[in-house]
Structures are given as C-alpha cells and as structure tokens.
MARLO-985216 format. One record per residue (C-alpha): residue number from 1; residue in one letter; x, z, y. Coordinates in nm, 4 decimals. Example, Ala and Ser with C-alpha at 12.3 -4.5 7.8 and 13.67 -1.06 7.14 Angstrom:
<recs>
  dovex  kolti        c1        c3        c2
      1      A    1.2300    0.7800   -0.4500
      2      S    1.3670    0.7140   -0.1060
</recs>
This chain:
<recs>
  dovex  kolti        c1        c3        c2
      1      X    7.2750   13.1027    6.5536
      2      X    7.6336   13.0573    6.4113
      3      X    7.7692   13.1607    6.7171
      4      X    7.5695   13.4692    6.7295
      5      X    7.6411   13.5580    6.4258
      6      X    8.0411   13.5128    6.4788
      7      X    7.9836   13.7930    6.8274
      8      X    7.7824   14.0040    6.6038
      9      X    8.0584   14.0043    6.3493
     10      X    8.2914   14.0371    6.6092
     11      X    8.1414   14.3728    6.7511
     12      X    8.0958   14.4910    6.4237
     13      X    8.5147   14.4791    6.3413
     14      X    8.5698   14.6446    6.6685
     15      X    8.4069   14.9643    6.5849
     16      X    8.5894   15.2763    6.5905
     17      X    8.9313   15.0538    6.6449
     18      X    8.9685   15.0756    6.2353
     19      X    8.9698   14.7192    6.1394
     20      X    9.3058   14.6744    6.3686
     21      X    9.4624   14.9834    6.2325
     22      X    9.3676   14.8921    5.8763
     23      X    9.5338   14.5294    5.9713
     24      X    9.8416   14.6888    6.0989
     25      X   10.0815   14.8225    5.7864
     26      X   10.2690   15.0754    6.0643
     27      X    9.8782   15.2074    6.0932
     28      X    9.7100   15.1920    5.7829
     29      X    9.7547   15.5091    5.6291
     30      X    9.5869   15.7045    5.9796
     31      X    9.3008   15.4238    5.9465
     32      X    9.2341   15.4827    5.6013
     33      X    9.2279   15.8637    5.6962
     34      X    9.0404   15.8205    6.0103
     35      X    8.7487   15.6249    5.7651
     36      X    8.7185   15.8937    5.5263
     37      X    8.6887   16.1456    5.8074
     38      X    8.4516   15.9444    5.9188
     39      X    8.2426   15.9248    5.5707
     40      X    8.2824   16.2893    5.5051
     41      X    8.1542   16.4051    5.8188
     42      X    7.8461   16.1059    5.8322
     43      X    7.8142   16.2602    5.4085
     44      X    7.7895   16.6228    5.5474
     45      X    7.5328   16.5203    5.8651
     46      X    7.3315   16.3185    5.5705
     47      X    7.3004   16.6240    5.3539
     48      X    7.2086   16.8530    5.6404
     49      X    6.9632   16.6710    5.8178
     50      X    6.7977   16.6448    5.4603
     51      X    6.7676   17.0440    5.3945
     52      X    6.6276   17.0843    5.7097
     53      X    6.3585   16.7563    5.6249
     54      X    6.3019   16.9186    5.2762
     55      X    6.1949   17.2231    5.4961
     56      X    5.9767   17.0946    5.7688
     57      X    5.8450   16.9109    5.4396
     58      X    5.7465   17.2526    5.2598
     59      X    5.6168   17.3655    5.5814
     60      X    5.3841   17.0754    5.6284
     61      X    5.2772   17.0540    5.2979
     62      X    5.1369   17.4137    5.2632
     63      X    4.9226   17.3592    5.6032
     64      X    4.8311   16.9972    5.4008
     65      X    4.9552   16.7849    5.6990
     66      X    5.2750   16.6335    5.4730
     67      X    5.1798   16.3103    5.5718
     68      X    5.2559   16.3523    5.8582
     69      X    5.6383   16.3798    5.8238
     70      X    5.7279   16.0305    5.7950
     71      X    5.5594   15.9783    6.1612
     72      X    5.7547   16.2675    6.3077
     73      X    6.0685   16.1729    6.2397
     74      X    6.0177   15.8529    6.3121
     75      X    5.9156   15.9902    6.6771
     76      X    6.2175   16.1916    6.7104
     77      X    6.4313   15.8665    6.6415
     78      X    6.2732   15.6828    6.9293
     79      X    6.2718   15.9397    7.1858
     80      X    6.6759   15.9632    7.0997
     81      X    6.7353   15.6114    7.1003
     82      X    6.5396   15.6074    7.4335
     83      X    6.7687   15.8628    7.5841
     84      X    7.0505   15.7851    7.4675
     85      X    7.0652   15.4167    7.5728
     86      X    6.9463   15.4396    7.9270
     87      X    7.3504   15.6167    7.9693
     88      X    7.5061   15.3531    7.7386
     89      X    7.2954   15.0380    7.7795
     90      X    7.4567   14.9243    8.1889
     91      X    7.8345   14.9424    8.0589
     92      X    7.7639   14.8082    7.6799
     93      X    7.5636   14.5237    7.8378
     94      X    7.7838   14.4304    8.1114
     95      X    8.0676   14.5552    8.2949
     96      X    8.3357   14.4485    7.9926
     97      X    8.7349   14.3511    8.0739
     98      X    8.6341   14.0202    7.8170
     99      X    8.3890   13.8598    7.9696
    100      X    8.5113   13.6153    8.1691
    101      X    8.7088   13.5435    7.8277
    102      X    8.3637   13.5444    7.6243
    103      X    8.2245   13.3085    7.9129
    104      X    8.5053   13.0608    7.8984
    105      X    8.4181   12.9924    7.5606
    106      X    8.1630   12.7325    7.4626
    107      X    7.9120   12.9644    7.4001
    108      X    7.5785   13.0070    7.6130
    109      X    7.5169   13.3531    7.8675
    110      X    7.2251   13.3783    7.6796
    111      X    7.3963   13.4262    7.3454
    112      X    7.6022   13.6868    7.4974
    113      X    7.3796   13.8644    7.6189
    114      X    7.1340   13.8358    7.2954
    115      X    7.4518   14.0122    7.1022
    116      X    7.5246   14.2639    7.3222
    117      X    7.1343   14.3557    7.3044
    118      X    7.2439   14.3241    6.8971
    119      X    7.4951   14.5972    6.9315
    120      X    7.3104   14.8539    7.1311
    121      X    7.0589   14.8260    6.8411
    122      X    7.3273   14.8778    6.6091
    123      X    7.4544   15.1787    6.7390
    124      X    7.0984   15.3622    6.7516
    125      X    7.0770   15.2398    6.4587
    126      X    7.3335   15.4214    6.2508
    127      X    7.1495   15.7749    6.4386
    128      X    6.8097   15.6836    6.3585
    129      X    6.9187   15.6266    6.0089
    130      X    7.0472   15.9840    5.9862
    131      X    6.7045   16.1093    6.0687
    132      X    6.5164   15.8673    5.8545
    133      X    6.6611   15.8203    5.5256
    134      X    6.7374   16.1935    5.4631
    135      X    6.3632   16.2696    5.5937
    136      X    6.2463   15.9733    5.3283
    137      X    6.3865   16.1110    5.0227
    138      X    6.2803   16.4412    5.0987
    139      X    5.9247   16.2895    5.1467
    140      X    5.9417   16.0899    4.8799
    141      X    6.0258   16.3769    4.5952
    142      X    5.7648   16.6055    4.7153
    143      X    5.4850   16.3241    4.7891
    144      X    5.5722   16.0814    4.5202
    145      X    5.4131   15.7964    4.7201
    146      X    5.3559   15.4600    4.5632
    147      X    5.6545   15.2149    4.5412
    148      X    5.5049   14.9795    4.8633
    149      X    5.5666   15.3225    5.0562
    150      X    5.9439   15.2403    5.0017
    151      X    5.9722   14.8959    5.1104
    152      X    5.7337   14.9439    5.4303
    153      X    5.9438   15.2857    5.5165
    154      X    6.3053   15.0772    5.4956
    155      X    6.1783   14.8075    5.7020
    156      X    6.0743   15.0203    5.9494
    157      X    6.3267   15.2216    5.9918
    158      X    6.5801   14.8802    6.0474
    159      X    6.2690   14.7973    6.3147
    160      X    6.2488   15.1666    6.4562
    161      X    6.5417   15.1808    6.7096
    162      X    6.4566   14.8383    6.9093
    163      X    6.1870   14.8712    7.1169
    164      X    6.3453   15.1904    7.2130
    165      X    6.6784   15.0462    7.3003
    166      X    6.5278   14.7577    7.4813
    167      X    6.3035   14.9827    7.7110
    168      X    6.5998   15.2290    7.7758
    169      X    6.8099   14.9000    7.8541
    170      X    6.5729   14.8146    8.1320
    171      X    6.5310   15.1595    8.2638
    172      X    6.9203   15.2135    8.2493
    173      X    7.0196   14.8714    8.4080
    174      X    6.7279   14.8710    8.7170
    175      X    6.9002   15.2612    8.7542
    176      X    7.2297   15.1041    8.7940
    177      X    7.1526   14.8255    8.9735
    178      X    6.9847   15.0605    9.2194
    179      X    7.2882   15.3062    9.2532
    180      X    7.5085   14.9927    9.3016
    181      X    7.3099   14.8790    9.5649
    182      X    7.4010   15.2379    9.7239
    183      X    7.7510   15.1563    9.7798
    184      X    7.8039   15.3954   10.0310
    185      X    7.7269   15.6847    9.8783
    186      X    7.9668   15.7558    9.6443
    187      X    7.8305   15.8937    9.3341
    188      X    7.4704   15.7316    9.4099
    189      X    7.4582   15.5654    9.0489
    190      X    7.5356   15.8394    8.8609
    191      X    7.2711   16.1296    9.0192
    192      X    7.0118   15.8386    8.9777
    193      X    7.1289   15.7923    8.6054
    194      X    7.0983   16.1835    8.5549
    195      X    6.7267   16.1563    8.7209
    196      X    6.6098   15.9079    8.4833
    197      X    6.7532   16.0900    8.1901
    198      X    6.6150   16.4402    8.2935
    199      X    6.2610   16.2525    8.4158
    200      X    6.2434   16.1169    8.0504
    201      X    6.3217   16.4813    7.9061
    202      X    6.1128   16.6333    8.0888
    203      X    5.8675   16.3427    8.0345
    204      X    5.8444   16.3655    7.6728
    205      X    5.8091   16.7468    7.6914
    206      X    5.5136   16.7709    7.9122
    207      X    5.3360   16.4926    7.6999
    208      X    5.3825   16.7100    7.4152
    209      X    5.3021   17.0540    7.5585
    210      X    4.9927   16.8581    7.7788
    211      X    4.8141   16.7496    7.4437
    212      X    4.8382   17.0263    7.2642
    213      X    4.5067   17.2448    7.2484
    214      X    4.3725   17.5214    7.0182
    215      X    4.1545   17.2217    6.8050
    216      X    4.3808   17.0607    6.7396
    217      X    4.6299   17.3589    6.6065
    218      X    4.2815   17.4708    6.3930
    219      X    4.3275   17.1149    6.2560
    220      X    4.6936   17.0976    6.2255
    221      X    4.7455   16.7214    6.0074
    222      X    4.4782   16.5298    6.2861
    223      X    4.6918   16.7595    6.6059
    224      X    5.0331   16.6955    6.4724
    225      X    4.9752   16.3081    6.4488
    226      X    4.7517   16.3141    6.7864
    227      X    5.0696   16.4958    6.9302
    228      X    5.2922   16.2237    6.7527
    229      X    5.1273   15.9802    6.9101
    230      X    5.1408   16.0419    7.2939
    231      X    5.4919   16.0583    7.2713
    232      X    5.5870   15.7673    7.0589
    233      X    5.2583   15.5063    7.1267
    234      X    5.3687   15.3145    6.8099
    235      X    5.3233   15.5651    6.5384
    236      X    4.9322   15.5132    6.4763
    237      X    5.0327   15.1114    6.3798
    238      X    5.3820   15.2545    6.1659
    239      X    5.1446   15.5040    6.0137
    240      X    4.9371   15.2412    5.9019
    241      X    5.1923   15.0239    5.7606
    242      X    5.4225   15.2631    5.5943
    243      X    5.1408   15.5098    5.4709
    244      X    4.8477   15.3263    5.4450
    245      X    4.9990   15.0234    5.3071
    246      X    4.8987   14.7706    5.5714
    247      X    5.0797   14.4721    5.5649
    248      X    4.8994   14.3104    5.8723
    249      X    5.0615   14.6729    6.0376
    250      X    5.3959   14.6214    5.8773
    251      X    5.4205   14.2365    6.0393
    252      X    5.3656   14.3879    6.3443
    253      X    5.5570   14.6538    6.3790
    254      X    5.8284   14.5153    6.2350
    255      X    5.7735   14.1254    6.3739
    256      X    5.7004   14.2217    6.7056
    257      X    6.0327   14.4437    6.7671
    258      X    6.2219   14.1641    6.7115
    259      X    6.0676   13.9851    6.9401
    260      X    6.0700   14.2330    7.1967
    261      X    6.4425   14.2070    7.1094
    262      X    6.4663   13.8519    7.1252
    263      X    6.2864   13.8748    7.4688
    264      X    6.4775   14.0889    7.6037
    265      X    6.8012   13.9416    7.4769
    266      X    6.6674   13.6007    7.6576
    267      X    6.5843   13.7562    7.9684
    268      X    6.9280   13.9438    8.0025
    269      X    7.1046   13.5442    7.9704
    270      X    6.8991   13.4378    8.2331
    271      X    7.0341   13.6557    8.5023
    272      X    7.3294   13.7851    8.2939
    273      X    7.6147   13.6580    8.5025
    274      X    7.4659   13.7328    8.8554
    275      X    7.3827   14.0835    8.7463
    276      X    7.7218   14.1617    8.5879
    277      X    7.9318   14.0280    8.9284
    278      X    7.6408   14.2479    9.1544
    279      X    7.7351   14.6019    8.9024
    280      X    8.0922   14.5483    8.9218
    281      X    8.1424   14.4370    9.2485
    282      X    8.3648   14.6835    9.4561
    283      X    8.3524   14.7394    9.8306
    284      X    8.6615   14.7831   10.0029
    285      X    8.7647   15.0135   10.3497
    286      X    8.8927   14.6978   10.5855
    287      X    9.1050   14.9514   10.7331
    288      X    9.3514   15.1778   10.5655
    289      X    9.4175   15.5092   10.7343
    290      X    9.7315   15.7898   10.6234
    291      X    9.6261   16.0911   10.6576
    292      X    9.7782   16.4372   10.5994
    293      X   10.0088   16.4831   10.2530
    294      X    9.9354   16.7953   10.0526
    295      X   10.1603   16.9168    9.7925
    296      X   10.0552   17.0653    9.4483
    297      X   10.2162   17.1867    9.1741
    298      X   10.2806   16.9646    8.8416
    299      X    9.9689   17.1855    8.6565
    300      X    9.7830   17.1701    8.9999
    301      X    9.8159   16.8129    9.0382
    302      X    9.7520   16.6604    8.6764
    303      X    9.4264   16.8910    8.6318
    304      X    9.2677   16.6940    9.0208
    305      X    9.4144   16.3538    8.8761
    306      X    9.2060   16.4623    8.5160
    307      X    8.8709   16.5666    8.7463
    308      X    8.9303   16.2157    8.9781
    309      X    8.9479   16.0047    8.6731
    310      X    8.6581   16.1795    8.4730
    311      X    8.4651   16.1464    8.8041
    312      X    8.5350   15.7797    8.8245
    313      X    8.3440   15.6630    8.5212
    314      X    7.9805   15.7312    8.5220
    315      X    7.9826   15.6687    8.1491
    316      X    8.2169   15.9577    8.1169
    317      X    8.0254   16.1351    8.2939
    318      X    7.7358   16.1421    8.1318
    319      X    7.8364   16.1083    7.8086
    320      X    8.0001   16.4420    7.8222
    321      X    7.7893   16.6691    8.0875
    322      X    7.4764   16.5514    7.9488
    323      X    7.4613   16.8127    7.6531
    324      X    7.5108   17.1192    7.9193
    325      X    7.2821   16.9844    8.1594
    326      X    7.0189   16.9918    7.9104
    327      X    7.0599   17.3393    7.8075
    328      X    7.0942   17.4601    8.1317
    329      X    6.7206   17.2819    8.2241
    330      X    6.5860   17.3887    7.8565
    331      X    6.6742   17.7514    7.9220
    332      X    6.5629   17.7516    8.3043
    333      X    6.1628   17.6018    8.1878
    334      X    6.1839   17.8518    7.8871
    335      X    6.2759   18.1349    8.1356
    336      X    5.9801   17.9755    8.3759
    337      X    5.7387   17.8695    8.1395
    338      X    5.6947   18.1315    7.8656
    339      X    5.4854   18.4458    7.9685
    340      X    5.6871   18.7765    7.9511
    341      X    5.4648   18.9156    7.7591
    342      X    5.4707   18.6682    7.4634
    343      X    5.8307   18.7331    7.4600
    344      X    5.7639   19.0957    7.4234
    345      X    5.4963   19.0278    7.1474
    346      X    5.7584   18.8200    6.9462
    347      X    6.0158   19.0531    6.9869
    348      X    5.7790   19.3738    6.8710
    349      X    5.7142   19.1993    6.5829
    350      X    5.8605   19.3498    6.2635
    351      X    6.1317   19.1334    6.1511
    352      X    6.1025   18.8930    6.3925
    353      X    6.3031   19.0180    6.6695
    354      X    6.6282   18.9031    6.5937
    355      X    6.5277   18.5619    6.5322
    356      X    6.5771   18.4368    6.8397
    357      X    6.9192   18.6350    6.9080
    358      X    7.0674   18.4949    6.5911
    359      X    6.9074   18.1289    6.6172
    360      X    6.9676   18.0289    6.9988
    361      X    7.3618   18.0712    6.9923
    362      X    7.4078   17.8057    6.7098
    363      X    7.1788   17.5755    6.9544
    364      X    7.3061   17.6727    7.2810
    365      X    7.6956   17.6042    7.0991
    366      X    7.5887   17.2890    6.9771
    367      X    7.4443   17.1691    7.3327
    368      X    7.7648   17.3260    7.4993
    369      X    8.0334   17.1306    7.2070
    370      X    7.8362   16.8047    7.1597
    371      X    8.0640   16.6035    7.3499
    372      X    8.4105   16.6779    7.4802
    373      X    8.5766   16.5234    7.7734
    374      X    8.8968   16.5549    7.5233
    375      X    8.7616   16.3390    7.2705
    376      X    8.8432   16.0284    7.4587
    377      X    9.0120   16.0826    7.7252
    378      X    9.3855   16.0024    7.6209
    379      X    9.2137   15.6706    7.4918
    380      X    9.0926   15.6375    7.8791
    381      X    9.4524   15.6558    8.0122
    382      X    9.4582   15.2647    7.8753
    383      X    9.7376   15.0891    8.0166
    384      X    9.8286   15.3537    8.2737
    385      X    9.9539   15.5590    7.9760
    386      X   10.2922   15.4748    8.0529
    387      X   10.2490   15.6427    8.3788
    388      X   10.2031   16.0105    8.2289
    389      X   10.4754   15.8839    7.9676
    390      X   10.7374   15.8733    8.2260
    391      X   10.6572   16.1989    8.3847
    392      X   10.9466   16.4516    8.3634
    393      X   10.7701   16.7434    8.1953
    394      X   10.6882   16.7667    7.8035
    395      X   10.4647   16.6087    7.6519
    396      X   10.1397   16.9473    7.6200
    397      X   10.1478   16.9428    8.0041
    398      X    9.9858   16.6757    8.0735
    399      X    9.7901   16.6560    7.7626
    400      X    9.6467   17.0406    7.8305
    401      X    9.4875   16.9989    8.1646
    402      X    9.2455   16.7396    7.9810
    403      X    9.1743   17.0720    7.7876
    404      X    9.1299   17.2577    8.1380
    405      X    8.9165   16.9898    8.2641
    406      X    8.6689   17.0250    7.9590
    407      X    8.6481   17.4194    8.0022
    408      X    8.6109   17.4110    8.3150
    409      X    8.3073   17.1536    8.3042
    410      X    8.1547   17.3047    8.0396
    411      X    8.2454   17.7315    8.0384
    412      X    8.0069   17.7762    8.3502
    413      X    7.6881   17.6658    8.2130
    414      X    7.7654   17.8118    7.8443
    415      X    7.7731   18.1366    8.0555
    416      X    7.5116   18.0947    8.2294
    417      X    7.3014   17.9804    7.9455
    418      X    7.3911   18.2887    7.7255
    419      X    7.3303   18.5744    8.0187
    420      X    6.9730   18.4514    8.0890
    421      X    6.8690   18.4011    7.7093
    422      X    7.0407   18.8054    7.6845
    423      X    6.8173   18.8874    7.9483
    424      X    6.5071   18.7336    7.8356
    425      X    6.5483   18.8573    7.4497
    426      X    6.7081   19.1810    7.5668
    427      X    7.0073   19.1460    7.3645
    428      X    7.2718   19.4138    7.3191
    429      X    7.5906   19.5185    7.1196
    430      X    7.6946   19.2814    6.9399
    431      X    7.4251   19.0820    6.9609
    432      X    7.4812   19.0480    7.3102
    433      X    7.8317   18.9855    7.2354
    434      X    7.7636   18.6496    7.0538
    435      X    7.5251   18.5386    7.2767
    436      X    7.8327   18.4814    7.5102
    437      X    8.1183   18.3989    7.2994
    438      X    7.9805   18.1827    7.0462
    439      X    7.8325   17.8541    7.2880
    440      X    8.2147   17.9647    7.4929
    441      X    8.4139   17.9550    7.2154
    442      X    8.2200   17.6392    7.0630
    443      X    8.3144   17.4227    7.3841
    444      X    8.6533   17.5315    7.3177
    445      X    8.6770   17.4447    6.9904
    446      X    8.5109   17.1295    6.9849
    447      X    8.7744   17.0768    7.3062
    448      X    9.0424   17.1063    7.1311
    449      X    8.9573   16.9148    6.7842
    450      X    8.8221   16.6296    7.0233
    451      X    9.2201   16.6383    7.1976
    452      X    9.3690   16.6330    6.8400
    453      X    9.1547   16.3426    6.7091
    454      X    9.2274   16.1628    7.0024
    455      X    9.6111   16.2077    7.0152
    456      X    9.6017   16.1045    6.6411
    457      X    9.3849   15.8225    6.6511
    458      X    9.4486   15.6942    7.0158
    459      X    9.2460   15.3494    7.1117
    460      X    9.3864   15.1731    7.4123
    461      X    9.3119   14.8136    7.3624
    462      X    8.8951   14.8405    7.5228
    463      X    8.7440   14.6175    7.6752
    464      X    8.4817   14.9137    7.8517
    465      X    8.5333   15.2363    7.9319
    466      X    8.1954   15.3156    7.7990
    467      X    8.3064   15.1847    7.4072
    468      X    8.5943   15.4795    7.4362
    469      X    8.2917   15.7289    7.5443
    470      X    8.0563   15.6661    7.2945
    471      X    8.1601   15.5126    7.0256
    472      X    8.5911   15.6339    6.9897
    473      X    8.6904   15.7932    6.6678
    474      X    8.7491   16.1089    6.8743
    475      X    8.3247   16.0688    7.0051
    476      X    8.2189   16.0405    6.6702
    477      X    8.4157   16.3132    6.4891
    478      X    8.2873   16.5772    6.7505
    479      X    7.9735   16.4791    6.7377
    480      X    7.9402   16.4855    6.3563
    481      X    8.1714   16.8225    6.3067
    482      X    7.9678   17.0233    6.5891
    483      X    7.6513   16.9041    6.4382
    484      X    7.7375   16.9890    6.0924
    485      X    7.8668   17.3195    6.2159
    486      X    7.6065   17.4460    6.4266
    487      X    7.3352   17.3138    6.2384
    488      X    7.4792   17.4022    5.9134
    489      X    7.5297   17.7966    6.0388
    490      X    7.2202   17.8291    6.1837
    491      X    7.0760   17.6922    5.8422
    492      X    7.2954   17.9706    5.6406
    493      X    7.1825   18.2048    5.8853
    494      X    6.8351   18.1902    5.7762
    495      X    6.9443   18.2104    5.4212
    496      X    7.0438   18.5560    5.4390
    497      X    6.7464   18.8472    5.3907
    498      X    6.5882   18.9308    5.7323
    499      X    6.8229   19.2445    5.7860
    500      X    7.0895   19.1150    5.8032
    501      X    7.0390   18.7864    6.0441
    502      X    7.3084   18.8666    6.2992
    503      X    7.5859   18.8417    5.9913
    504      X    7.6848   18.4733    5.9956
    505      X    7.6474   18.4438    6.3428
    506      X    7.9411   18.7134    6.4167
    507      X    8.1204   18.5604    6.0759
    508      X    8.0537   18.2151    6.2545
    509      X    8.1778   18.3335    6.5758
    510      X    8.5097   18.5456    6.4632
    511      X    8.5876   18.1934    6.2558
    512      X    8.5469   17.9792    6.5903
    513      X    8.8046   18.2497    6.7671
    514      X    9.0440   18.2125    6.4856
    515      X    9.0476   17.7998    6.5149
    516      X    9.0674   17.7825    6.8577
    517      X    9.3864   18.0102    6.8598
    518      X    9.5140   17.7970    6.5396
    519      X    9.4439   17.4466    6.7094
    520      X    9.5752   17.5443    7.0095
    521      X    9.8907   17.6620    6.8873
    522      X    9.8714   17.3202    6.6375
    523      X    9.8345   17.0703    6.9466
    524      X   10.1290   17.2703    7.1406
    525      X   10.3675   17.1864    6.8548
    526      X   10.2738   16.8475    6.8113
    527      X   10.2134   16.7293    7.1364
    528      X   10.5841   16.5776    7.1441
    529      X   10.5454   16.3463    6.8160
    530      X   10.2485   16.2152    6.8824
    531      X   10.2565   16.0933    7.2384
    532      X   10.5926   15.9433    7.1157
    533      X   10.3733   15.7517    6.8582
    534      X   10.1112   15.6033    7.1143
</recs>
C-alpha cells in the first residue's frame, strides 16, 4: 500500500510539469503564472457549466422532472469518461520511456499497473467534477434536498468516473493490441482506435434516439430517467442512493467501483509486462533500399516533417482530429436523419428561425478549436529540439508550419461543416457569413494561443507522448479557454431579446478576427526569445 501510495503521489507532482518549474528558482515565476492560468480558466469552466445546470434545472423543474438532473449529469460524465479513455488509456497504461526504471525497482507489476489504473481515474476525474459539482449546487438551491443528499452525491461523484475508465481501458487496450498485431499496415491501430470511438458515439446516440417514444415524452420525469438509463445502466442504483437515500445503494455503487478498479488494476499486473513489450515492439525492413532524393524548400520541408511526426503518434492523432471528426459525423446524421420538412417547420416558426443560425457556429467552433495540434507539439520535439535549434533560419519558421499543420487539419472540415448547416438552415448575408468564419477563425485562434502556451510553458522531460497530448499545460489551457469561449457566447447569445440573436455571434466573430491577427503578429515577434529560453 505504501508503495502505491508513493506512485500515486508521484503521478500526482508530475502533472502539468508545475511542481519542477515551481522547484526550479530560474522557473518559478512562469509556474506560478502557468497555475493561476490554470485556476482562472478551471474558475471560469466552473461558473459556466453551472449557468447552464441552473438552466436545464429551471427547465426540468417547470415540466416537474427536477429530479431527474442529478442522474443526467451524472450520465453525461460517464459517457465522457468512456470516450475519452479508450484514446488515452493504451499510452497512459503502458508504452512509458520509465518503465523499465519503475520495474527495476522493488516494487511489484501489479502495483504499477494498479497506479497507472489510479491516474486514468484521476484525470476523468477532474472532468467529471466539472459537470457534477456545478450541476449539484444548482440542484441543491432550487431542490433544497435533505443533508444525506450531500454526502451520497460527493461520494458518488469520487465513484462516478471508474467503471467508466476501466471499461474504456479494456476497449482501448484489446483496440491496440489488435492494430499492433497489424504490423503491416501502417496506420492499422489508429483507424481501429477511430472505429471504436465513432462505434461508441454513435452507440450512445442510437440508444438514446431508439428509446425514446411519444409516452414517454407525455410523461417526461419517468422518459427522461428511462432514457437515462439505457445509456448509463448504473443510474437506477445512483438514483437510489443519492436521491432516495439508500445506503445499501450507496455501498454499492460506490464499493463495487472500487473493486471493479481494484480488479482491473490486478488483472493489468498479471499480464502487464508481456503486453507492454507486444504494443511497443517495432518491426524492422531487413533490407534497406535508397531510393530517389527529392528536394523541397525550407517551408516545404518543415511543414511534411510537422505532418510525419503528427502522423507518427496515434495519441496525437486522436487527441487532436477527434473534435472535427465528430462534427463532421454529427452534421452528416443531422443532414440524413432529420426530415426536411421539420427543418422547414422550425424555421417558419416565428422567432425561432434564427436559433439555429446563431447557436450552431459557437458549437461547430468549439468542436473545430477543442484541441490544437499547436498546443503540444513544441513539447513533442523532446530531445530532438536541438535539431530545429540548429537550423539556419529564425526562429517563427519552424515554429509556423506547426501553425500550417493545424489549419490545414482542421480548415477543411470547419468548411465543410458550415456550408452544409448554410444549406440545411438556408442561411444568408451575414448570417451565412458567420456560419463560415466563426468555426474557421476559431481553429485559428485556438491554433495560435495553443503555439504561444506551448512556447511559454514548454515540457520536454515525458516519459509518453500521450502525457504531452492530454494532459500539457498547452492541452489544458485550450481546452478550458475554447470551452469558456464558445460556451460562454453562445450563453450571451441567448441573453439578448429574440431580434437581435445574430448580434454576439458577428461581435464574437469580428473579436476572433482581431486576435488571430494580434497573436499572430505577437508569436512572430517573440518567436526568437523564447526558443532561446527552451
């Protein structure tokens, strides 16, 4: 247990790379910074996730189904932890530069692998948080439940995220383990790993559109937890122990996801080593042939070494083309699915028909800017940085065409997104005219802050290229900012009287022009200083 508890600690002073910087007096001051961007930006998701939970909550309450609110949310929690662990779980679980370190230590496989279970809980666990205690305070000012309510709600919501993350574990390493054993085929791993991600979105979707039925809208409390319940198979025992007060319920939920993480933890040591040397085992050509040279130029040549790295790391990969992918599939079924004509009736509606217009941008954008190839990929360089370093050209040229790569991964399906929602909602002037720019100019923007976080707060000491990915300061700042951006202008937007619902989204999208032109400019003139300081 000791030694658990000393990897556990150990994971948790790795995160984000502050505890080093905050250790090193040359890097204190940018670690103390980095934190409180940090804290601001986790402050600002906090206190938007809870004005849109104190809305659902007035929403539910008038149709007298508030009670079901702490169920929902608890459902959307699990179905992200489930899909966003099956891309993190292979690397975060094995495929680390320190294990054969970690392993040379007198400490068991099994422990290992028991704490790297640990830290894939801890990192849904900071998300699911962000849904659940926002969405509990609402609930608990406007249902004023009894104090049990409280304790039952916090224990569950440290239980919520671990079933979850051990079932996306499984599902994410038997998906690698199956591309690995497709050596041959170069990319095999990562289409597989973009199946099972798109099989589980699409999963979860047609479980919730398949039980839905016109009883159980008439009834819309018993329908919303029926619907609850077919895509998250625990909520009729968390119902029972957070709302009815069941402590039987509570033991259960709570006791047996431990155990399912203990479990799995156990199982993972028993075959951890032999799985770890089968995913990163490399086959080799036995014969090495020359073939024909090609010349490039300098831009030419850094933007194909930029696309052969990104392409190189699955985790990269789907970390970062994820968010598109998904809009590009939610916008194809809601072009496939929904009737013409009930697009015609909603948009011959008074006062309805620029809902839509002004609402999907700010969703599309977030979708499009959720998570930048910039954000880590000067921390990817690692110790090849001194490569680029030595190049003779300054400093922005081989820091922009990580800014090329980005737009042109991510331009193409913001385009494509925004011309077939114009075409289905029949937008024109300049509603039409934000329907392209804004998701464009949002992938830019979250581009470039991503580059300038990055280049501030460089990490190059990983041990996985999947800890830069997900969890680098540069990750987590984009995330939170294009969250609390999009989120928070859509909110705003809805604020304003029904006239005038296109206003914030052209305000929102003249502001995003404006700081892409200013960061730009920014990252040009500093380029120099701060890849002096890495």
């Amino acid at each position: 247990m000791n030694k658990l508890s000393l990897l556990l600690r150990l994971n948790r002073l790795e995160l984000f790379g502050i505890n080093k910087r905050l250790n090193d007096p040359a890097r204190r001051r940018t670690a103390k910074l980095l934190l409180v961007l940090i804290v601001l930006g986790g402050l600002a998701a906090l206190g938007l996730v809870y004005l849109y939970c104190w809305g659902i909550a007035q929403v539910l309450q008038m149709m007298n189904a508030l009670s079901a609110l702490p169920v929902l949310l608890v459902a959307i929690a699990a179905v992200m932890a489930l899909i966003t662990t099956i891309v993190k779980a292979p690397d975060a679980l094995f495929r680390t530069h320190d294990l054969d370190m970690l392993l040379s230590l007198p400490i068991p496989a099994r422990t290992v692998a028991t704490a790297r279970v640990f830290k894939i809980y801890s990192m849904n666990l900071m998300f699911t948080l962000l849904i659940l205690v926002p969405g509990g305070v609402a609930y608990g000012i406007m249902a004023a439940p009894a104090s049990m309510f409280y304790v039952s709600y916090a224990l569950c919501a440290l239980a919520a995220p671990m079933i979850p993350a051990v079932i996306a574990s499984l599902i994410g390493v038997l998906v690698a383990m199956a591309g690995a054993a497709m050596k041959r085929l170069r990319y095999a791993g990562l289409a597989l790993m973009f199946v099972a991600l798109i099989g589980v979105v699409v999963g979860s979707t047609y479980l919730s559109s398949a039980t839905a039925s016109m009883e159980m809208l008439m009834d819309f409390a018993r329908g919303l937890t029926d619907l609850v319940s077919h895509i998250y198979p625990l909520a009729p025992l968390y119902e029972r122990a957070v709302l009815g007060g069941d402590v039987l319920a509570l033991l259960a939920y709570v006791g047996g996801s431990l155990l399912v993480m203990l479990l799995a933890g156990a199982l993972f040591g028993r075959v951890f080593v032999r799985l770890n040397s089968f995913l990163t085992a490399h086959t080799r050509k036995k014969r090495f042939v020359l073939g024909a040279q090609k010349r490039k130029s300098a831009r030419s040549a850094l933007l194909a070494r930029e696309w052969r790295h990104f392409l190189s790391i699955n985790s990269y990969v789907l970390n970062s083309a994820f968010g598109p992918i998904l809009s590009l599939i939610a916008v194809i079924a809601l072009a496939v699915l929904v009737p013409a004509e009930t697009i015609a009736m909603f948009l011959q509606a008074e006062g309805l028909g620029d809902v839509p217009l002004a609402a999907l941008p700010f969703i599309l954008s977030w979708l499009i800017g959720i998570a930048p190839t910039t954000a880590c990929s000067v921390s990817l360089e690692g110790k090849n940085l001194w490569i680029v370093k030595t190049l003779p050209i300054p400093a922005s040229e081989w820091l922009l065409p990580k800014l090329r790569l980005n737009l042109q991964l991510f331009t193409p399906f913001a385009i494509l997104d925004s011309l077939v929602l114009a075409w289905m909602f029949r937008a024109e002037g300049m509603a039409l005219a934000v329907m392209l720019l804004m998701p464009v100019l949002m992938g830019a923007f979250s581009a470039l802050i991503g580059l300038a976080i990055n280049c501030k707060f460089p990490r190059f000491d990983w041990t996985s290229e999947a800890k830069v990915a997900k969890n680098s300061s540069g990750t987590v700042v984009a995330v939170l900012l294009s969250m609390v951006l999009c989120f928070g202008g859509l909110y705003l937007t809805f604020q304003v009287p029904a006239q005038g619902y296109m206003l914030v989204p052209v305000v929102f999208t003249a502001a995003l022009a404006v700081a892409c032109v200013g960061l730009y400019l920014f990252i040009r003139a500093r380029a120099e200083k701060w890849v002096a300081a890495m």
